[in-house]
C-alpha positions, 0 to 999 in steps of 0.5 A, a space after each residue: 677614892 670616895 664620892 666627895 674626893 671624886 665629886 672635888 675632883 671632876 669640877 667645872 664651870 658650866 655657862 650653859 644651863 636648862 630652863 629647869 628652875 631650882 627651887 628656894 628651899 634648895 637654894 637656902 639649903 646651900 645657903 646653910 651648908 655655906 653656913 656651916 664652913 670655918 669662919 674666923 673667930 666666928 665672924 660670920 663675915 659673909 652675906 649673899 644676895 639673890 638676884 632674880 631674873 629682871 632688870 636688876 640681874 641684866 644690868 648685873 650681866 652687863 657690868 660683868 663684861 655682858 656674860 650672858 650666863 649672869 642673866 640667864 643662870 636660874 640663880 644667881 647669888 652675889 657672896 659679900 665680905 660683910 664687916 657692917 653687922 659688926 659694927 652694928 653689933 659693937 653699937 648694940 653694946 656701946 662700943 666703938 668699932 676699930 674698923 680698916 685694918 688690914 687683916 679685917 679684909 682678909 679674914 672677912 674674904 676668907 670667910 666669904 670663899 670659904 662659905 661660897 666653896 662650902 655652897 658650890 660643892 653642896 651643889 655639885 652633890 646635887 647635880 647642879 653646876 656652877 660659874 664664879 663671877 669675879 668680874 663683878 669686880 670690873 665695875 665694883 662701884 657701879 655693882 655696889 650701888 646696885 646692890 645698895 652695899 653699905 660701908 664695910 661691905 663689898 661684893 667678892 664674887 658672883 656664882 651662877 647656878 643651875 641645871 648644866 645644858 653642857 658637859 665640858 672636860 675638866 681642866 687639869 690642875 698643876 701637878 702636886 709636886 709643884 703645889 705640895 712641898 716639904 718643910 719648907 718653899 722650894 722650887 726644886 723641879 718646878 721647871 721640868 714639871 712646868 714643861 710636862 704641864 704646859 704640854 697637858 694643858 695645850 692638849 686640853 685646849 686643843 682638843 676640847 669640845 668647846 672654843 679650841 685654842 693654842 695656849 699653855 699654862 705659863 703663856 696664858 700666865 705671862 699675857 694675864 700678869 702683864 696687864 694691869 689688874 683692876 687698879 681701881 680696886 684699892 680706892 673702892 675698898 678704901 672708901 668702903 672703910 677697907 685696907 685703912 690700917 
């Protein structure tokens, strides 16, 4: 196994971070190699804003169910799905725009987890680690004004950056078996595997060095997928010109 597979796998999310600053020039540098992931069709449809400690970066925490790590990460970055420059750029030769369709908004998120995962491992090279916010998304109008998103714009994730003061476990992942078929979807011994798993990612919880918990995979699963899942998304998305066709 070479350093980049070995560095893939021994991802984690670190909420606790020294007091060490990183500097700009590093920061743009991952901006870069973010740059450089797959876009589709060469949309580039993905813009980051760098929030700074101070007023603007508390409040962000508190919509984000008041993470303390969101205020007090040396850096954070908020990664948008960005469809405004195009249209900018369709104005810039007199073209209209067709906007609101459907596989805009996915080829745009893509663009934007591919560009923010291409940012997190570069990271991780670097000793640095890393925290994924969705709950941006608990209070997206609020983040949107906040940050002052036009229309065709919409913040996907946070990431918070910094030099760990932690070293928790890896979590285990599923086994490949269950996520890597042959020629076609089957569900052939996905159940026995899930009982193996459930009993691997107990142990984990139980035993790792932080916030201990009774708690398999499936039964962590059934609680979240019986609560609704941010419903307010859907007319956000509309109004910023998203999912219209």
């Amino acid at each position: 196994m070479n350093d980049v597979i070995q560095l893939l796998q021994s991802h984690r999310s670190i909420r606790k971070f020294t007091d060490q600053g990183i500097e700009q020039s590093v920061v743009e540098e991952l901006i870069k190699a973010g740059q450089s992931a797959a876009t589709s069709s060469f949309i580039q449809a993905c813009t980051v804003i760098q929030v700074a400690k101070g007023e603007r970066r508390d409040r962000l925490a508190e919509l984000a169910n008041n993470q303390a790590y969101v205020a007090d990460a040396p850096v954070f970055l908020v990664f948008c799905a960005d469809m405004h420059r195009h249209k900018v750029a369709c104005e810039q030769h007199d073209a209209e725009m067709l906007s609101g369709f459907t596989e805009q908004f996915l080829t745009a998120s893509v663009d934007v987890a591919l560009f923010a995962q291409n940012v997190v491992v570069a990271a991780e090279s670097l000793g640095l680690g890393i925290c994924y916010i969705g709950a941006l998304r608990n209070k997206i109008d609020a983040v949107a004004d906040l940050l002052e998103l036009p229309e065709l714009v919409y913040p996907v994730f946070g990431l918070c950056l910094g030099y760990p003061a932690q070293d928790p476990e890896v979590k285990p992942r599923l086994p490949v078996s269950v996520v890597l078929k042959q020629e076609h979807y089957n569900e052939e011994g996905n159940s026995e595997s899930l009982v193996g798993y459930d009993a691997h990612v107990n142990a984990y919880y139980r035993s790792r060095s932080e916030t201990q918990k009774d708690l398999t995979w499936t039964g962590q699963i059934a609680g979240m997928l019986q609560k609704e899942a941010r419903p307010h998304m859907l007319k956000f998305l509309k109004e910023k010109g998203f999912l219209l066709r």
